[in-house]
KOLDOSE-268722 format. One record per residue (C-alpha): x, y, z. Coordinates in steps of 0.001 Angstrom, whole numbers, padded with zeros to 6 digits, always signed. Layout:
REM residues N
XYZ...
//
This chain:
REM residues 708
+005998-046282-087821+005619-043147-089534+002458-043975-091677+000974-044229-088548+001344-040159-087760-001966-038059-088113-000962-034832-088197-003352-031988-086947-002726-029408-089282-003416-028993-092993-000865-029430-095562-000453-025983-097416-002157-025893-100741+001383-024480-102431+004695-025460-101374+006909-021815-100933+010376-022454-101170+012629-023025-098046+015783-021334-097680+018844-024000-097110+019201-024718-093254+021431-022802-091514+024893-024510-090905+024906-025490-087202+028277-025191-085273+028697-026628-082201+028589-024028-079214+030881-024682-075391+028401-026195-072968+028412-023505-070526+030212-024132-067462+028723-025780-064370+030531-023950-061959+029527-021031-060031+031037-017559-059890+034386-017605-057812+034234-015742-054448+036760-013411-053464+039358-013796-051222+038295-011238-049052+034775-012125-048918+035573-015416-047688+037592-014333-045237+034756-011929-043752+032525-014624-043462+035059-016831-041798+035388-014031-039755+031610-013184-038817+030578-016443-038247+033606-016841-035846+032575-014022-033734+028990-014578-033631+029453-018494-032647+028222-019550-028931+031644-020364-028196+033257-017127-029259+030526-015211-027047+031227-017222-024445+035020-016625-024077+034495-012997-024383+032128-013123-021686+034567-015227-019398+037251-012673-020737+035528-009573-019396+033658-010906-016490+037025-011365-015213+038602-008588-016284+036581-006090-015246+036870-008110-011450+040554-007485-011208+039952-003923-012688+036804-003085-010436+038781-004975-007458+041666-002578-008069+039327+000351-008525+037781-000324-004909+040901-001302-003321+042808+001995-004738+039775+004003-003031+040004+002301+000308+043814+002916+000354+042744+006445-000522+040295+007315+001766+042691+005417+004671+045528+007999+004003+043748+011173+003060+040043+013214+003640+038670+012288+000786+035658+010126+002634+034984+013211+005078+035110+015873+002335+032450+013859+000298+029834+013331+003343+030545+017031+003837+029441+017994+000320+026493+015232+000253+025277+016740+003724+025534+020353+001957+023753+018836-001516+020897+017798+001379+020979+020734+002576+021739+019475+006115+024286+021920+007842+024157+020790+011105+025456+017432+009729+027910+019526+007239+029384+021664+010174+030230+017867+012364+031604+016762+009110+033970+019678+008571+035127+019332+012141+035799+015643+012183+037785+016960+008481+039499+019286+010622+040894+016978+013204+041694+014350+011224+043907+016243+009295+045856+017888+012418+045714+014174+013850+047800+013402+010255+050081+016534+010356+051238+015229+013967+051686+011668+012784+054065+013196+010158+055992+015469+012149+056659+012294+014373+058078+010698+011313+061175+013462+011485+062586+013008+014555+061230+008935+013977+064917+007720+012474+066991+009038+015325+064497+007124+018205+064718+003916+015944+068649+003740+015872+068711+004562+019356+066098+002251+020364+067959-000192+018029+071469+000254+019603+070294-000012+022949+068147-003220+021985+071208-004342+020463+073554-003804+023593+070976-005625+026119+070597-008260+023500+074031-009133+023457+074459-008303+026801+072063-010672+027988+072977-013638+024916+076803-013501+027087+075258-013200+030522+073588-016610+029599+076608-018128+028388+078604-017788+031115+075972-019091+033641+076261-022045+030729+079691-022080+031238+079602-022162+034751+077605-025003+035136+079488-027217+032560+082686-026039+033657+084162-025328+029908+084794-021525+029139+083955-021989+025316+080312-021901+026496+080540-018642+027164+079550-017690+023667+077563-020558+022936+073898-018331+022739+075834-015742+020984+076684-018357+018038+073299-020385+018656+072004-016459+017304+074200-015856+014447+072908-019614+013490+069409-018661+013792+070080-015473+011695+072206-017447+009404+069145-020439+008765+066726-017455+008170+068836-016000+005561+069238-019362+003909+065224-020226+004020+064875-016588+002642+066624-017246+000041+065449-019916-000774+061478-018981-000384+062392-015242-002230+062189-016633-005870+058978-017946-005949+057741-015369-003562+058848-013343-006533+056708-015199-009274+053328-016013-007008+053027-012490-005681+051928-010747-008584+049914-013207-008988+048060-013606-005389+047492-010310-005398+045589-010222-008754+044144-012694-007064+043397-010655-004442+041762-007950-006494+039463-010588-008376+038214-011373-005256+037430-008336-004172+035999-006357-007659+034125-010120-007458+032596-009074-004121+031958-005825-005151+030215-007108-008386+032081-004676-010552+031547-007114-013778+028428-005752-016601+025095-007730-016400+026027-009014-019931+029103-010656-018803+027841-012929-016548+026532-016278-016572+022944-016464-017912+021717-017995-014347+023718-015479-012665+022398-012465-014199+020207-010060-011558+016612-010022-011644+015784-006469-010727+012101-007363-010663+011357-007957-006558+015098-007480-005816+015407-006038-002209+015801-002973-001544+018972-001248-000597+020170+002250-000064+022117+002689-003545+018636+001463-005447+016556+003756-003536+019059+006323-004157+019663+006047-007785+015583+005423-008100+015728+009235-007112+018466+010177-009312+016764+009023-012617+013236+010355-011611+013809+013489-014167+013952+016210-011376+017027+018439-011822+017619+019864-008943+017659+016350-006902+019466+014477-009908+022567+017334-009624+022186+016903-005477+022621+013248-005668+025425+013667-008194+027215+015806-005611+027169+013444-003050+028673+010928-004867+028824+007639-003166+027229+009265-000289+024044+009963-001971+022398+007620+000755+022945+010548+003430+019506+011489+002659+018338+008190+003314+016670+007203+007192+016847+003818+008335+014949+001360+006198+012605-000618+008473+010648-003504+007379+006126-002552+007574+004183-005505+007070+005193-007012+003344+007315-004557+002280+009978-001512+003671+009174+001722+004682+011812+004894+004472+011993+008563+004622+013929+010270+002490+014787+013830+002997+014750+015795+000100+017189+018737-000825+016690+022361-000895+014835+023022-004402+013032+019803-004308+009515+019866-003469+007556+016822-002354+005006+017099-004636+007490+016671-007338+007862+013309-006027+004748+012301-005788+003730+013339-009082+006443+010917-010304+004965+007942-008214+004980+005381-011274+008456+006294-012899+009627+006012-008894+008009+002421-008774+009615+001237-012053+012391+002785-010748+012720+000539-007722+011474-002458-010670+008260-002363-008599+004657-002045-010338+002743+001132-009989+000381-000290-007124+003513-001500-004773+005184+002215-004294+003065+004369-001924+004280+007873-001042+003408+009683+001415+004204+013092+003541+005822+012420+006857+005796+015251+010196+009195+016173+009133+010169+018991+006663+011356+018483+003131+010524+014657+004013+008211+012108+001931+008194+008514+003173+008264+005816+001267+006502+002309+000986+007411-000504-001059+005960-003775-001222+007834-007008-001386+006816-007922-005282+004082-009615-005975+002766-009374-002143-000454-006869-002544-001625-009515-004820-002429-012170-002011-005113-012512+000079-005552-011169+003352-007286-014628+005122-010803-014420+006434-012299-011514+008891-012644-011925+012792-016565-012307+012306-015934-015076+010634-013139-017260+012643-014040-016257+015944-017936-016868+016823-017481-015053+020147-016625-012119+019475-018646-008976+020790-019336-005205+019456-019243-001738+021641-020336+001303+019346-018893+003300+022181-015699+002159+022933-014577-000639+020369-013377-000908+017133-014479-002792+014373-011902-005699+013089-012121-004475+009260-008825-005096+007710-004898-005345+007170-003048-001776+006617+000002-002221+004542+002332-002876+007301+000716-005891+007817-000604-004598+011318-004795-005089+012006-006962-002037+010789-010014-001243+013059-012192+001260+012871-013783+002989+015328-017772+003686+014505-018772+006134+017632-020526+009320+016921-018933+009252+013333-020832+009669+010019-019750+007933+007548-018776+008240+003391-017382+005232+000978-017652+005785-002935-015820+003978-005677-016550+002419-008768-019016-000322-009165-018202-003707-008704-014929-002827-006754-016482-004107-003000-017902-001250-001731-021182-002763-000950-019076-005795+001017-016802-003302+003020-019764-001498+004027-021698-004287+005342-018868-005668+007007-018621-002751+009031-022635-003134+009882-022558-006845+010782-019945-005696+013719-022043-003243+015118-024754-005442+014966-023241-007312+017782-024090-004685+020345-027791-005572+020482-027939-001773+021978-028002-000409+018323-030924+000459+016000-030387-000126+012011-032694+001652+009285-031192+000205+005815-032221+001879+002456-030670-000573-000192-031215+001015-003197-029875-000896-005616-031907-003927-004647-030236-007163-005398-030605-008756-001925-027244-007819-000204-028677-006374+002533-031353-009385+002658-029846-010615+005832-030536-007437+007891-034188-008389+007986-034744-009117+010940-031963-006873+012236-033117-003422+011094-036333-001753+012192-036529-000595+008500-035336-002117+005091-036113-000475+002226-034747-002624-001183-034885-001514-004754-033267+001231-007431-037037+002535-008551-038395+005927-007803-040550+004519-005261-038069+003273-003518-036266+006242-003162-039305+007667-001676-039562+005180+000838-035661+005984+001564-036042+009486+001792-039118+009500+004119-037060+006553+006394-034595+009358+006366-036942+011883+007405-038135+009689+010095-034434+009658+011749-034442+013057+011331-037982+012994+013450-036222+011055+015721-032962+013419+016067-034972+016327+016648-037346+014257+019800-033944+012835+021361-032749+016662+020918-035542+018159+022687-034957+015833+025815-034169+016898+028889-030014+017271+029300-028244+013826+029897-030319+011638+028975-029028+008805+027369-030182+007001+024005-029220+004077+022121-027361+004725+018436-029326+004743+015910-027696+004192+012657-029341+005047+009052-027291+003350+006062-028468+004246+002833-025907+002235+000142-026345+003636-003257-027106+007082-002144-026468+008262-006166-030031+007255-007109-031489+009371-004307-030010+012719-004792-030595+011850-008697-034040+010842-008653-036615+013103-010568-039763+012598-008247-041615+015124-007333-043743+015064-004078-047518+016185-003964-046074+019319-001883-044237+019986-005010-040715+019687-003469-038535+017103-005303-036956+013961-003421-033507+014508-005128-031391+016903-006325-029172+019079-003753-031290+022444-003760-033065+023620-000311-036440+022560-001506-034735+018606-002056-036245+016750+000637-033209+013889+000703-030528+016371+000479-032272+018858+003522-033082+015266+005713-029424+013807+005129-028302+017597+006148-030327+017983+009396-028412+014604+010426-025277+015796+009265-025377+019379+011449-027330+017779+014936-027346+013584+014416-023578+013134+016043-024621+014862+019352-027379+012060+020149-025952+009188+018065-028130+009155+015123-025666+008933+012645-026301+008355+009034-023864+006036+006240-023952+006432+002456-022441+004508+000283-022201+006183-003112-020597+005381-006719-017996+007867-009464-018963+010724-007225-019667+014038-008816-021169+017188-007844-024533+015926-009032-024943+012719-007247-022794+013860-004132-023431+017307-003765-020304+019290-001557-022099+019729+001406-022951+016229+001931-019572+014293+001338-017925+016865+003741-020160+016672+006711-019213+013064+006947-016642+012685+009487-015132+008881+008467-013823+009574+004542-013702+006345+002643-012477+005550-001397-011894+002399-003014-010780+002300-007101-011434+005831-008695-011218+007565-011976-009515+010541-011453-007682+012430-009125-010337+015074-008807-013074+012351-007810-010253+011527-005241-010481+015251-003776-014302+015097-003609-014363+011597-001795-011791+011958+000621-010964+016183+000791-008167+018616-000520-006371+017469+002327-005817+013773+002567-004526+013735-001760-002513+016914-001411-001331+014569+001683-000383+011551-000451-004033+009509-000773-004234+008217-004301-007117+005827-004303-007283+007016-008441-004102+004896-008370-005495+001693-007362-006236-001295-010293-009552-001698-011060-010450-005056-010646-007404-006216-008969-007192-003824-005704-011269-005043-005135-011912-004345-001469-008946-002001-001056-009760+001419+000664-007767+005015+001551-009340+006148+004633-009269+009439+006133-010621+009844+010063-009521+009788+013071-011455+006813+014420-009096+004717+012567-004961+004588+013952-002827+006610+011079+000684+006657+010922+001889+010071+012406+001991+013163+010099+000236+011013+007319-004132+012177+006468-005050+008728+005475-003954+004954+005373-004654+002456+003049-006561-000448+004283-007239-004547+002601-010627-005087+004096-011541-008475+004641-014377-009819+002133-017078-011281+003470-019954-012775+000825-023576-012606+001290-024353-016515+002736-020983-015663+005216-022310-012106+005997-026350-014217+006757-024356-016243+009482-022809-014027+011209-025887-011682+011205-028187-015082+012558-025775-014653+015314-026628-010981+015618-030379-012120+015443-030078-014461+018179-028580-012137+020527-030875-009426+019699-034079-011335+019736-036556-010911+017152-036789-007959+015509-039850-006425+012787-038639-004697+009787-040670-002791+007943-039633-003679+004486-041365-000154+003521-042055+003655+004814-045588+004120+004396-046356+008144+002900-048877+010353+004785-052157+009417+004675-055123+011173+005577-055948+008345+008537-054674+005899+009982-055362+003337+012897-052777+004202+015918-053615+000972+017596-053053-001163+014703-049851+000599+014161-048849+000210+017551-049487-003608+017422-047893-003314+013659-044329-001983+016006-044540-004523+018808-044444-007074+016016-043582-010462+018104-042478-008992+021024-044029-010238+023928-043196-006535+025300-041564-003181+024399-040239+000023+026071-042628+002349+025351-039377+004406+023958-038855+001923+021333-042545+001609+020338-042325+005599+019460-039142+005189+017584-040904+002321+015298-044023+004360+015296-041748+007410+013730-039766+004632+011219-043168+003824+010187-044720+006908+009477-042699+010144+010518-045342+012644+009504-047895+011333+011894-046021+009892+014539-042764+011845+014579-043898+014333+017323-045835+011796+019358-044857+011367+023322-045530+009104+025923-048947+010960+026953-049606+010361+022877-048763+006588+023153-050624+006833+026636-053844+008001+025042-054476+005776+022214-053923+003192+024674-056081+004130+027693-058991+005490+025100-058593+001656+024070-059165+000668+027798-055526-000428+028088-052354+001816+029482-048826+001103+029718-047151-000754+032446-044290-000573+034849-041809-003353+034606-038480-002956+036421-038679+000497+036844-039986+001317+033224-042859+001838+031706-043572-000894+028614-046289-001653+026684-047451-005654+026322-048277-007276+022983-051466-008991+024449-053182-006199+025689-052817-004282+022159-054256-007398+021150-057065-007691+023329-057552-003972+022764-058116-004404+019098-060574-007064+019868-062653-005462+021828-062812-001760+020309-065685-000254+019566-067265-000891+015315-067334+003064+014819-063148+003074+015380-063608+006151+017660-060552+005096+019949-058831+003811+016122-058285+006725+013924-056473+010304+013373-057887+012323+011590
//
C-alpha cells in the first residue's frame, strides 16, 4: 500500500543528519473530574435556592400576612381599650382641629376633654366607698336570700306535713352551688388551653378587618388595585400629606388619625365625588392647585380626572374626582337630535348643550350675550359652536349672518337659514366678512336710533375662524386695512361698535377663534364678550386671554385638558350658564353633533322658518346700483316681506348704500316705480309680484333704477 503514496513535497537534494528521537515516557492522562466545590459553597447554594423557591416565598408570605393580623389586631384593639379608659381620642381631635386651624371646633373639643375627665374622677371616687356598699348590699342579699329559701320550706313543709322540708330549698341551693362548682371544674382546664388561643383568634380577626397585613404579603388576587379604588377620607387625606407642601404635611402629621377633620362630607356629582377640604393656616390654595397632577396620582387618578376648584368658603378648595376611566365615555346624543319637537326662545330658554361633570344637563342661556370659544384646531370647536346655532335656529324670530372663514362646508347647512353666508379662508373672503360685519353694525346703529321701546328681533352675526380676519393683510381702496387691531382696522372697529352698543338691541356678534394671542385676538375684543368659552389649550397664559384673570386664578384649567382625547370638552365662564356657587367657570361635555346630523335638524329649522335667501356674498360699494333689483334680489321667494326685513337684507347686502335707508327710502324707489308698499294686518309689507311687475314695466333709461 505504500508504493501507492505520492507525496507533495520534494525530497531534499542532501540528507542532514537527524538527531536520535527523543525517548518518550508515558505521561498520567489527566483527570476527568472537575475541580471539587467547597463545603461552604455548596451549602450557600442549597441555601439560596431554598429561599428564593415559590414555595419558600409562599410560606413567608402566609407567615407574615398572619402575623402582622394578630399584631395589627392587637395594635387596634390596645388603642380602642385606650381611648375607652383615657382622653387620648379627645386630645387628638383637639390638636387636629388646632393643626386646621379651627378653634371654634378646638374650644368644644377641650370642653367635652374637660368633662369627660371630671365624669372619670367621679367614677373613681365612687370606687372608694364602692367595697363597703357591695358587702352591705351582699349581706343583706344574703339575709333575704336565705330568709326567703326557709320561708319556702316551711310553706313546703306545711303542705306535706314532714318538718325535714323545711330546709329542703336551702339544700336544693347548696346543690345548685355545689353542681356549678363541679361543671367549673371541670370546663376550667380547657378554658385554660383555648383561651389564649380564641383570643389570638380574636385579634386575627380584627388586625384582618383592619387590613393591617403589607401589600406584599397577600395573596396575588388579593392584592389592592389603587388605580380607580374609591375614595375614602384616609386616601384623600394622605393624597394631601404627600403633595410636598410643608406646612400642610406637618398639619396633617399633627392630627394624627384625625387628619380627616379637615375633610367635609364626600358627596357623590355625576361620575365621580366631590369634597371640600379646608386647608390650614399657612397653606394657600393656590399651592394646591399648582400641584393638581401630583394630587391626581395621588388619589391613583390620571391628570384629567382631579379638578380643583375654589369654593365661597375661606381657606377652602373643593375637590372633584372622577370614577376612573369615566371622562373617557361618551355622553349619548344631544336633545336636537332625539327629540324632533323640541322648540328654541332666545329670550327666555336655554340651549340643551351638554353634561357638566356632575352628570347634571348643561344649558346655556344665549340672550343679549356675546359670545367667545377658542381652542386648538381639530379639538370641536367648530361642532360646539354650531350646536349652539342650530338651537336658536328654532325660534324662527332670529336673524343669522354666518362668516365661515375657513370654508370647508360646515356651515353649508345654514343656507337657507342665514340672510348672509360668507364661506372661504381667502382675503376676499374676509372682505366679504368684514363688510357683513359692518352691515350689522349699520343695522345696530338704525335699531339704536329708533324711537324708545320698540322692539326688534335678534340678530345674531357668527363669524367662526375670526383669526384670519384680524390677521388678514388687505388693504381697502380708502387705505384702511381689514385686519389688524389698530383704530384704522375696519374688522376690529366693526366687531367693537357691536361689542360697546349690539347687547342693548340684540345684535349680538359670535367668534370662534383658534391658539389665541394678542395678534389674532386682540384684548379688547376677547373681553367685551360676555359668554367666555375654551376647549384644549397650550398654555396657561392662552387660558387667561380666553377665559380672563379671573376664572384660572379661580381654578379653570382648560391648558389641562388632553388634546385629542377631551375633543368637545369646554370651561365656560358666564352667567347665562348655572355654576356651582363660589366657583368662575364649569366644565362642560358638549354633545357632538356631525355635519349630515347638524343638515337635519337645521331642514327642521328651514321648514319652520320658511324659505329663506342667503346671500352667499357682501357685495363692496359700487358707484351704482339698481335699488329695485336689489329689492327684488331681498324678497328672494317670498311671496311677501315686512318692509322692516326688506331694509335689514338691503343693509346685509350692501351696508354702504343701504345702511341708512328708511321706510320713505324703500317707499320711494317703489312709488317712483309706480308701486308702494301695502298694509297687511296692520303692517306695512312689500309683495314679490309687484317688484316684479315693476321691473317689467320700468322705463329703458333706468331713471326710477339707479343711485348715483
Amino acid at each position: 500500500m505504500t508504493d501507492n503514496v505520492v507525496h507533495l513535497f520534494k525530497d531534499p537534494t542532501t540528507e542532514e543528519p537527524t538527531a536520535p528521537p527523543a525517548a518518550l515516557t508515558v505521561a498520567p492522562e489527566p483527570s476527568q473530574r472537575s475541580r471539587p466545590v467547597r463545603v461552604f459553597v455548596r451549602s450557600r447554594r442549597a441555601v439560596v435556592g431554598a429561599v428564593k423557591h415559590e414555595r419558600t416565598r409562599t410560606a413567608a408570605r402566609v407567615t407574615v400576612r398572619h402575623g402582622a393580623y394578630v399584631l395589627g389586631g392587637t395594635r387596634v384593639t390596645a388603642r380602642r381599650a385606650w381611648d375607652g379608659r383615657t382622653g387620648a381620642r379627645y386630645e387628638r381631635l383637639l390638636r387636629a382641629a388646632e393643626a386646621a386651624g379651627n378653634y371654634e371646633a378646638a374650644g368644644e373639643w377641650e370642653e367635652r376633654l374637660h368633662r369627660f375627665r371630671s365624669e372619670r374622677h367621679k367614677r373613681r371616687m365612687d370606687l372608694l366607698t364602692a367595697p363597703q356598699h357591695v358587702a352591705k348590699s351582699a349581706a343583706i342579699g344574703a339575709a333575704g336570700g336565705i330568709g326567703g329559701l326557709i320561708a319556702i320550706g316551711i310553706a313546703l313543709a306545711i303542705a306535706t306535713k314532714n318538718p325535714g322540708d323545711v330546709f329542703t330549698p336551702l339544700m336544693a341551693l347548696i346543690e345548685l352551688i355545689r353542681l356549678l362548682v363541679v361543671i367549673v371544674q371541670i370546663v376550667w382546664g380547657p378554658l385554660m388551653v383555648a383561651g389564649p388561643w380564641l383570643a389570638l383568634a380574636g385579634l386575627w380577626a380584627v388586625g384582618r378587618q383592619r387590613a393591617t397585613a403589607p401589600q406584599w404579603a397577600l395573596p396575588a388576587n388579593a392584592r389592592a388595585n389603587d388605580a380607580g379604588a374609591p375614595i375614602t377620607p384616609s386616601i384623600v387625606v394622605t393624597a394631601l400629606r404627600d403633595l410636598g407642601i410643608a406646612p400642610l404635611r406637618n398639619a396633617i402629621k399633627e392630627m394624627g388619625d384625625a387628619g380627616a377633620a379637615m375633610l367635609g362630607p364626600i358627596r357623590i356629582a355625576g361620575c365621580g365625588v366631590e369634597v371640600d377640604v379646608t386647608l390650614p393656616s399657612g397653606v394657600e390654595t393656590a399651592e394646591v392647585q399648582g400641584r393638581r397632577k401630583k394630587l391626581a396620582e395621588n388619589l391613583n387618578r390620571h391628570g384629567h380626572e382631579v379638578f380643583i376648584t375654589i369654593p365661597e368658603a375661606a381657606r377652602t378648595v373643593r375637590l372633584w374626582i372622577a370614577d376612573s376611566g369615566a371622562l373617557d365615555e361618551p355622553i349619548g346624543p344631544s336633545p336636537l337630535i332625539t327629540d324632533e319637537t323640541i322648540s328654541a326662545d332666545y329670550a327666555k330658554g336655554k340651549a340643551p348643550w351638554g353634561l357638566d361633570l356632575r352628570g347634571d344637563a348643561a344649558e346655556l342661556s344665549l340672550y343679549q350675550r356675546h359670545l367667545l370659544i377658542t381652542g386648538k384646531s381639530n379639538q370641536g370647536k367648530t361642532a360646539a359652536l354650531r350646536a349652539l346655532a342650530l338651537w336658536l335656529a328654532l325660534d324662527r324670530r332670529v336673524e343669522f349672518r354666518i362668516a365661515d372663514l375657513k370654508g370647508i362646508g360646515d356651515w353649508g347647512m345654514f343656507d337657507g337659514l342665514a340672510t348672509v353666508l360668507v364661506q372661504g379662508p381667502t382675503d376676499e373672503h374676509v372682505i366679504d366678512a368684514t363688510e357683513m360685519v359692518e352691515g350689522i353694525v349699520a343695522e345696530m346703529e338704525r335699531r339704536v336710533q329708533a324711537p324708545p321701546g320698540t322692539k326688534f328681533d335678534p340678530l345674531i352675526g357668527i363669524v367662526d375662524e375670526a383669526q384670519v380676519a384680524f390677521m388678514c393683510p388687505a388693504i381697502g381702496d380708502d387705505k384702511r386695512p381689514y385686519g389688524g387691531s389698530k383704530a384704522t382696522s375696519r374688522y376690529f372697529m366693526a366687531v367693537r361698535k357691536i361689542h360697546n352698543q349690539g347687547r342693548a338691541v340684540d345684535v349680538l356678534l359670535w367668534e370662534g377663534t383658534q391658539d389665541p394671542t394678542d395678534q389674532n385676538l386682540p384684548k379688547l375684543v376677547r373681553e367685551g364678550a360676555h359668554t367666555r368659552i375654551s376647549l384644549v389649550l397650550g398654555t396657561e397664559s392662552q387660558a387667561r386671554m380666553a377665559l380672563g384673570d379671573s376664572a384660572v386664578e379661580g381654578g379653570a384649567a382648560p391648558h389641562l385638558l388632553r388634546q385629542g382625547l377631551d375633543k368637545g370638552t369646554v370651561v365656560v365662564a358666564s352667567d347665562g350658564i348655572k355654576i356651582p356657587a363660589g366657583q368662575p367657570s364649569i366644565t362642560v361635555r358638549t354633545h357632538y353633533i356631525d355635519t349630515d346630523t347638524a343638515a337635519e335638524v337645521a331642514q327642521r329649522a328651514k321648514a319652520l322658518r320658511g324659505a329663506v335667501t342667503t346671500l352667499t356674498a357682501t357685495e363692496g360699494e359700487e358707484d351704482d346700483r339698481d335699488p329695485l333689483g336689489d329689492i327684488a334680489t331681498a324678497i328672494g321667494d317670498e311671496s311677501r316681506m315686512f318692509t322692516q326685513d326688506v331694509l335689514k337684507r338691503l343693509t346685509a347686502l350692501a351696508p354702504e348704500t343701504y345702511g341708512a335707508w328708511t321706510n320713505g327710502d324703500l317707499k320711494r324707489v317703489l312709488e317712483e316705480a309706480g308701486e308702494e308698499p301695502k298694509k297687511s294686518h296692520g303692517r306695512m309689507v312689500v309683495h314679490r309680484d309687484h317688484v316684479h311687475r315693476a321691473l317689467a314695466n320700468r322705463d329703458t333709461d333706468g331713471s326710477a333704477s339707479t343711485i348715483n
